[in-house]
C-alpha positions in Angstrom: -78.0 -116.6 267.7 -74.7 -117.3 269.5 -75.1 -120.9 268.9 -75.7 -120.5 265.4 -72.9 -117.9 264.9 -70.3 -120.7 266.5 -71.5 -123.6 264.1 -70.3 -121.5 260.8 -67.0 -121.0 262.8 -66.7 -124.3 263.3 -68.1 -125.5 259.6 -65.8 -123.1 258.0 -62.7 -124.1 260.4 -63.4 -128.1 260.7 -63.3 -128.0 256.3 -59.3 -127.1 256.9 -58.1 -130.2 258.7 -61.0 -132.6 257.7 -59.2 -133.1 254.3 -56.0 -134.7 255.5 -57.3 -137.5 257.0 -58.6 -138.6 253.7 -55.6 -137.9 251.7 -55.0 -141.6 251.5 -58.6 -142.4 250.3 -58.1 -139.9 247.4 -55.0 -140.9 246.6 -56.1 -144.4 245.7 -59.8 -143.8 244.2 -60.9 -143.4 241.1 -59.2 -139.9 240.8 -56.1 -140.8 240.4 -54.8 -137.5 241.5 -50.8 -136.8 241.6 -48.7 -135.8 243.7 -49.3 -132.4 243.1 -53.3 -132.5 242.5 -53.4 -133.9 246.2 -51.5 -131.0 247.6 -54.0 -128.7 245.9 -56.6 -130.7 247.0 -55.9 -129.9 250.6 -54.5 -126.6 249.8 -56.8 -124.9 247.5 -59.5 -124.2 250.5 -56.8 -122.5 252.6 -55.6 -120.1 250.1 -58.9 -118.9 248.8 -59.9 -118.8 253.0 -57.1 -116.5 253.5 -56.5 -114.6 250.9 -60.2 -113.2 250.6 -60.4 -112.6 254.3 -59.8 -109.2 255.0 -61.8 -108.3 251.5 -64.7 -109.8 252.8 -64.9 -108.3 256.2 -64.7 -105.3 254.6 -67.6 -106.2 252.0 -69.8 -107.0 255.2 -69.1 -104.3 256.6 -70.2 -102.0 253.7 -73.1 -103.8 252.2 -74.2 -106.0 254.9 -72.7 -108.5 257.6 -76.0 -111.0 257.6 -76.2 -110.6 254.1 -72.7 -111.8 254.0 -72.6 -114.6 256.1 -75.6 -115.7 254.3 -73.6 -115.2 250.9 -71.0 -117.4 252.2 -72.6 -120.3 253.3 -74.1 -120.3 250.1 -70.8 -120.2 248.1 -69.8 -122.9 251.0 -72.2 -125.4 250.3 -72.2 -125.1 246.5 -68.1 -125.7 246.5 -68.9 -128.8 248.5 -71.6 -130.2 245.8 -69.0 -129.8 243.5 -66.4 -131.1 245.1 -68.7 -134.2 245.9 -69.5 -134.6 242.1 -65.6 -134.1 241.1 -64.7 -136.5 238.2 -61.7 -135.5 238.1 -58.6 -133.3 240.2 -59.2 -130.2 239.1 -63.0 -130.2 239.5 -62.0 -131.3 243.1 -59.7 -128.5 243.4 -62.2 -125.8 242.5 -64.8 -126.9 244.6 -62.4 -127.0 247.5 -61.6 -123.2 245.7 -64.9 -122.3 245.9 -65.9 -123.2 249.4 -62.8 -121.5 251.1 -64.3 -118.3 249.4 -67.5 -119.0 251.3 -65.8 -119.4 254.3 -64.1 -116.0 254.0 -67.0 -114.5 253.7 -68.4 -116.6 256.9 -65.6 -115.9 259.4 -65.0 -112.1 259.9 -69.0 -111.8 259.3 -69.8 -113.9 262.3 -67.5 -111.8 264.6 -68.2 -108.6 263.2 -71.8 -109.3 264.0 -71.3 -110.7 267.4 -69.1 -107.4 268.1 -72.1 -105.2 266.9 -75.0 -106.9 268.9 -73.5 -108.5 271.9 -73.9 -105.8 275.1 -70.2 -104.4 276.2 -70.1 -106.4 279.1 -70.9 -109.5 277.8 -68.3 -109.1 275.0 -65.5 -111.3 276.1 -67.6 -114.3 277.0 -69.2 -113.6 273.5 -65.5 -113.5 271.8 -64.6 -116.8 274.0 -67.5 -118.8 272.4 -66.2 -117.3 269.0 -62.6 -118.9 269.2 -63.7 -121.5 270.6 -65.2 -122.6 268.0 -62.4 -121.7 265.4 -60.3 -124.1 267.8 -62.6 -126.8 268.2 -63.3 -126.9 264.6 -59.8 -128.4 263.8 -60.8 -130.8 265.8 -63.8 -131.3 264.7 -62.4 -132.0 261.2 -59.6 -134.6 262.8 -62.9 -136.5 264.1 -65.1 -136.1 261.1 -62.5 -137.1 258.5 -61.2 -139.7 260.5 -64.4 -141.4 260.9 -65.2 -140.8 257.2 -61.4 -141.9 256.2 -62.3 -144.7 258.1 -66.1 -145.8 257.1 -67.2 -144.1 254.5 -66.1 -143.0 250.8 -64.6 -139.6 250.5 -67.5 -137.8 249.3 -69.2 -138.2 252.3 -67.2 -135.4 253.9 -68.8 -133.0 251.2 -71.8 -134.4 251.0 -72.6 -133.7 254.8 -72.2 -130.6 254.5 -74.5 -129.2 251.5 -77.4 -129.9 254.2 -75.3 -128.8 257.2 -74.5 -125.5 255.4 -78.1 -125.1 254.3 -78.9 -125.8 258.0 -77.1 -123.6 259.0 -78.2 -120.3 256.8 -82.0 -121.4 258.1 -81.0 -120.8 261.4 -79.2 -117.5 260.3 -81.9 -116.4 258.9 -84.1 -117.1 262.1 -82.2 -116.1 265.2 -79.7 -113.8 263.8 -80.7 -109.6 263.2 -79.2 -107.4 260.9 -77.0 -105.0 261.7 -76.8 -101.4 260.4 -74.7 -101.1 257.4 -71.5 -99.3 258.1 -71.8 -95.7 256.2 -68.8 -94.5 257.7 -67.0 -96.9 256.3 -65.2 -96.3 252.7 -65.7 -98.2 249.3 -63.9 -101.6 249.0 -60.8 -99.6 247.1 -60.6 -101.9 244.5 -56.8 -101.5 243.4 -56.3 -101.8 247.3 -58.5 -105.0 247.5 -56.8 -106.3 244.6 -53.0 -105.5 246.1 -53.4 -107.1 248.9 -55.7 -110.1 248.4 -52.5 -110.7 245.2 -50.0 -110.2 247.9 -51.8 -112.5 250.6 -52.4 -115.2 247.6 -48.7 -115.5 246.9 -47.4 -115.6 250.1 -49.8 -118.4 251.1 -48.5 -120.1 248.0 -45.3 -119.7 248.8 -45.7 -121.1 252.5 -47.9 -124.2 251.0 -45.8 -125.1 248.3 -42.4 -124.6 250.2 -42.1 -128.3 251.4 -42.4 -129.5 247.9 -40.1 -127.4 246.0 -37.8 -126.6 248.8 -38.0 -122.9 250.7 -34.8 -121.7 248.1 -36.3 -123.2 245.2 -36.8 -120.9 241.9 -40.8 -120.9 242.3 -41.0 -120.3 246.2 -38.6 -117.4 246.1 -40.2 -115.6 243.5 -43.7 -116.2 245.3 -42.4 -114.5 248.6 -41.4 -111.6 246.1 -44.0 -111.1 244.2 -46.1 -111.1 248.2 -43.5 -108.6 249.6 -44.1 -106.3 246.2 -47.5 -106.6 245.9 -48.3 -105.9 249.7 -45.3 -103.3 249.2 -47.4 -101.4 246.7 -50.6 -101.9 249.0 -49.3 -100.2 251.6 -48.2 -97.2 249.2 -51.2 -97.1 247.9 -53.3 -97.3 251.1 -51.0 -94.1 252.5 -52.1 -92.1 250.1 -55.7 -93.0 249.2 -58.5 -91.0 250.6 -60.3 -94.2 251.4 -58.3 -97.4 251.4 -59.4 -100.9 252.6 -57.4 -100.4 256.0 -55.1 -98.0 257.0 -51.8 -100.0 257.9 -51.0 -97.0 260.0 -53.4 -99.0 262.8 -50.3 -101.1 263.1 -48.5 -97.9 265.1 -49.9 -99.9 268.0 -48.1 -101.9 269.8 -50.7 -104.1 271.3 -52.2 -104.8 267.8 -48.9 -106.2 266.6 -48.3 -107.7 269.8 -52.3 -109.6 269.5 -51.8 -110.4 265.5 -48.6 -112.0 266.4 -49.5 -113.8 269.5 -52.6 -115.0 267.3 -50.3 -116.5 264.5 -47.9 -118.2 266.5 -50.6 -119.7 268.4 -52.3 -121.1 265.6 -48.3 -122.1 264.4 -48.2 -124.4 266.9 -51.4 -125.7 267.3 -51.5 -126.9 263.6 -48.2 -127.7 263.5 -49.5 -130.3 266.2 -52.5 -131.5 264.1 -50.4 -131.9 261.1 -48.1 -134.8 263.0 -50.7 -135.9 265.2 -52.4 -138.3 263.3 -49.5 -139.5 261.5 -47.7 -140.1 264.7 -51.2 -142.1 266.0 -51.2 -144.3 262.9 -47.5 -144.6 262.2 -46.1 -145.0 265.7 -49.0 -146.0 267.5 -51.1 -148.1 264.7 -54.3 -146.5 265.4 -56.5 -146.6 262.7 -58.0 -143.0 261.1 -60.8 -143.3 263.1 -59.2 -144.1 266.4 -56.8 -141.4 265.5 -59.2 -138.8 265.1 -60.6 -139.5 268.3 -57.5 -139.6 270.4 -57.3 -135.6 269.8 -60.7 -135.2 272.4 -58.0 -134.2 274.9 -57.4 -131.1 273.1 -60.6 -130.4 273.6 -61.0 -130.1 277.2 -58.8 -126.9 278.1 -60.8 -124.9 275.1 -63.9 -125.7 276.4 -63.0 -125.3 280.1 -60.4 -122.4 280.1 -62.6 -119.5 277.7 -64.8 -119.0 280.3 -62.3 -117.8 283.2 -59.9 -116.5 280.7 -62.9 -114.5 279.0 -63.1 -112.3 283.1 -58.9 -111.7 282.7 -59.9 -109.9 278.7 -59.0 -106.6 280.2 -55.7 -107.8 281.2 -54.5 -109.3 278.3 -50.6 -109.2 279.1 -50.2 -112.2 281.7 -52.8 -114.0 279.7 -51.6 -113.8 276.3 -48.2 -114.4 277.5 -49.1 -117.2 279.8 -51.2 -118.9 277.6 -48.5 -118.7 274.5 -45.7 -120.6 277.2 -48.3 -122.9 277.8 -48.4 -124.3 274.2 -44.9 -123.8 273.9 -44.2 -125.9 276.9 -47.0 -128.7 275.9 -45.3 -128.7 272.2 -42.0 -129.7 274.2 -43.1 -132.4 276.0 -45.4 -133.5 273.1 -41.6 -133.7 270.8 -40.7 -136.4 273.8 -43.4 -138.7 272.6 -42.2 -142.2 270.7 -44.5 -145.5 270.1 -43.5 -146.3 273.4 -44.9 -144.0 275.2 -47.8 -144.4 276.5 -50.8 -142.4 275.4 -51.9 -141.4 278.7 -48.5 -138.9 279.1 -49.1 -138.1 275.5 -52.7 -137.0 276.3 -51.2 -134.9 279.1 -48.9 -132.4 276.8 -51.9 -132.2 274.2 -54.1 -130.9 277.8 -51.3 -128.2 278.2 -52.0 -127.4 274.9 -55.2 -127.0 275.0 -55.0 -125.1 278.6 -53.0 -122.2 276.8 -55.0 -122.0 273.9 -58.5 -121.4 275.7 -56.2 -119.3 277.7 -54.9 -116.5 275.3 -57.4 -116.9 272.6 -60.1 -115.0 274.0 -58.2 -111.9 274.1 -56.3 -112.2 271.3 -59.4 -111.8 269.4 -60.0 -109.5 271.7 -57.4 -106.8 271.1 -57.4 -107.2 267.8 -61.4 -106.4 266.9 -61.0 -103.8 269.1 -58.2 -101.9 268.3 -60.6 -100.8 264.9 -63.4 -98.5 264.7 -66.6 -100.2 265.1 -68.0 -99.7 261.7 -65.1 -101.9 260.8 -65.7 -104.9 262.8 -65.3 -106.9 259.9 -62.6 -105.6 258.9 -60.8 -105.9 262.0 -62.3 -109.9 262.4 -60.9 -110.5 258.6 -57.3 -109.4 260.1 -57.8 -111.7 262.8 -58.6 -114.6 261.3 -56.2 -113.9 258.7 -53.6 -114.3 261.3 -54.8 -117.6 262.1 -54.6 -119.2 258.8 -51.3 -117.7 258.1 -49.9 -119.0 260.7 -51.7 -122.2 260.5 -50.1 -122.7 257.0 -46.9 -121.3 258.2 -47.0 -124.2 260.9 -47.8 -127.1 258.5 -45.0 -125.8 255.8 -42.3 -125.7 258.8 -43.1 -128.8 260.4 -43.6 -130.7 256.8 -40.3 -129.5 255.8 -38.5 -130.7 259.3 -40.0 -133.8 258.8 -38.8 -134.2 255.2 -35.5 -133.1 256.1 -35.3 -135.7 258.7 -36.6 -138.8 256.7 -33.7 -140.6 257.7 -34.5 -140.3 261.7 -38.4 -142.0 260.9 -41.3 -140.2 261.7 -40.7 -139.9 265.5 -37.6 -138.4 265.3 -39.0 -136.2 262.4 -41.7 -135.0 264.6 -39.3 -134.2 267.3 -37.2 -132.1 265.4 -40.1 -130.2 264.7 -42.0 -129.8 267.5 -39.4 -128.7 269.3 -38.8 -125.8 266.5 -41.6 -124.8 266.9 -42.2 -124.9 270.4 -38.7 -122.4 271.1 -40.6 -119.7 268.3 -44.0 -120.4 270.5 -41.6 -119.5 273.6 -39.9 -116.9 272.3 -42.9 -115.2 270.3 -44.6 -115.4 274.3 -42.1 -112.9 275.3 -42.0 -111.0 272.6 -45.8 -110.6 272.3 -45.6 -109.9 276.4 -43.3 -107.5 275.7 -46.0 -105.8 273.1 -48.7 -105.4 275.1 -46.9 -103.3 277.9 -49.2 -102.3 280.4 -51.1 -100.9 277.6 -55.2 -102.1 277.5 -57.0 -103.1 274.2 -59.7 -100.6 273.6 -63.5 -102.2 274.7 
């Protein structure tokens, strides 16, 4: 069951990087996409992945987490067929739509169930296994669309996964039990849902679409507002309902804002990374896509190694979360260094710091937030998690895209500097604010 639970994660998570590498295959084929159709192109599955998540752990948890999960690999694989049979942009940009919605319903319903059938004791190694998978997933999407990007034509990338997904829901199906259907929790509050998913929706937009048009441009400013009214008007509305999709009064706690920050910034940095990465392999380097893909493995090792032993620290989160967040901090630094001279071997090194204070905090971020909700609203709480991520995921490749066009004059290495090292200092700083957070202050088992 856990096995199968990981490979959605890392399906759903993989489809978010796998894209880029094949931006330059799309942007040459029989398409013809613009500019803008290529930015949807990558874009579309992130907004419709975030947007819906927090909806859709809420659905599982009311009407059915298997179910869900199920649902969503369903909607998964269908937006890849289509996006494999695109004859033209926008075809290709609703398929992408389409499967992002799958994933939503995928992520927060894979945690919610492991958080529902997984013994208290074994919790945090459970929840280890769980993001590690989320992280090794953008790197499983470096490697796969590399080696497509590479080899193959672009549909490949979608193809492989209508089988993979239907894989996948087999072994659902087989290994993983239902759960009990949360009565306590209340009906999916439609204006609520609809508030915040709007509000989510154009923030996301706004953060996407901010290198393009510029973060003071007419169209990204009245994105951020139309976000800040909309969840403005959620938040209203959730005070006073009887049943609301979440009470933002759970955010009284300080070591729920302290994990649903430390979660975003750590996911800032991390794809902030990926974003430059394989442009600084084949630009500065001249690796091919392949070869760059490939060269990531080191950002591997610490996730797969460090879970484990940080998974027996869960119940201390504070020196953990805040150790782990200085680690990538620190690696981002030394990775900003890096130039085509240097030689891969250091480079490797700062990408194994990385990694060492991902698999570090990441355990209990997830953690302390899934558990500072009720349990009949595991999903919920997962949806908020995740949510996190991809914010800040998105927030990460807007910042260090607009750096980099700022700094076109520098070329790419000195682009990617100035970035990194931006967003290494608000990694550093977010450590000690998120230390500062948690107090002494456990996350409730």
């Amino acid at each position: 069951m856990l096995f199968a639970l990981c490979a959605c994660v890392l399906a759903a998570q993989g489809m978010v990087a796998a894209i880029n590498l094949l931006v330059p295959q799309l942007s040459s084929s029989s398409l013809h996409p613009s500019p803008s159709q290529l930015l949807w192109t990558v874009d579309a599955y992130v907004i419709a992945f975030a947007g819906l998540l927090i909806p859709a752990g809420a659905f599982g948890d009311r009407y059915g987490r298997k179910g869900a999960l199920l649902g969503g690999l369903g909607l998964f694989a269908a937006g890849a067929a289509v996006s494999a049979l695109a004859a033209a942009p926008a075809t290709l940009i609703a398929g992408r739509a389409v499967s992002g919605a799958g994933a939503a319903l995928i992520m927060p319903a894979t945690l919610s169930i492991l958080m529902r059938v997984t013994p208290l004791a074994h919790r945090p190694r459970a929840l280890a296994s769980w993001a590690l998978s989320a992280g090794l997933g953008g790197l499983a999407g470096n490697i796969g669309g590399g080696l497509i990007g590479s080899y193959l034509p672009w549909q490949a990338l979608f193809w492989v996964m209508v089988p993979f997904a239907a894989l996948l829901a087999l072994a659902v199906a087989l290994t993983t039990p239902r759960t009990d259907k949360a009565v306590e929790a209340p009906a999916l509050d439609p204006l609520g849902t609809l508030l915040l998913t709007g509000g989510l929706l154009a923030l996301l937009f706004g953060i996407i679409e901010s290198p393009l048009h510029g973060w003071t441009s007419a169209r990204i400013l009245t994105a951020f507002a139309a976000g800040a009214v909309l969840i403005a008007l959620f938040v209203l509305h959730a005070l006073r309902s009887p049943a609301p999709l979440f009470d933002p009064r759970v955010f009284a706690s300080a070591p729920l804002r302290a994990a649903t920050l430390g979660t975003a910034v750590s996911f800032f940095g991390l794809f902030s990374l990926f974003y430059v990465n394989s442009q600084f392999l084949q630009y500065e380097k001249g690796y091919d896509a392949a070869r760059a893909g490939l060269a990531i493995i080191p950002l591997t090792i610490g996730m797969v190694l460090i879970p484990r032993l940080a998974a027996r620290w869960s119940a201390r989160p504070r020196p953990v979360v805040g150790g782990g967040l200085l680690l990538i901090g620190i690696g981002l630094l030394g990775a900003s260094t890096a130039t085509g001279s240097t030689p891969y071997a250091l480079y490797a090194c700062w990408l194994l710091i990385i990694s060492a204070g991902t698999g570090l905090c990441m355990p209990a971020l997830t953690l302390s937030v899934v558990s500072s909700l009720p349990p009949h609203q595991a999903g919920l709480g997962s949806g908020l998690s995740t949510s996190a991520r991809e914010v800040g995921a998105a927030l990460g490749v807007a910042v260090t895209g607009t750096v980099l066009a700022s700094h076109g004059g520098d070329g790419f290495a000195g682009g990617m500097a100035a970035a990194l090292r931006i967003v290494a200092l608000v990694v550093i700083a977010a450590a000690g604010l998120v230390t500062l957070g948690y107090g002494r202050t456990r996350p409730r088992a």
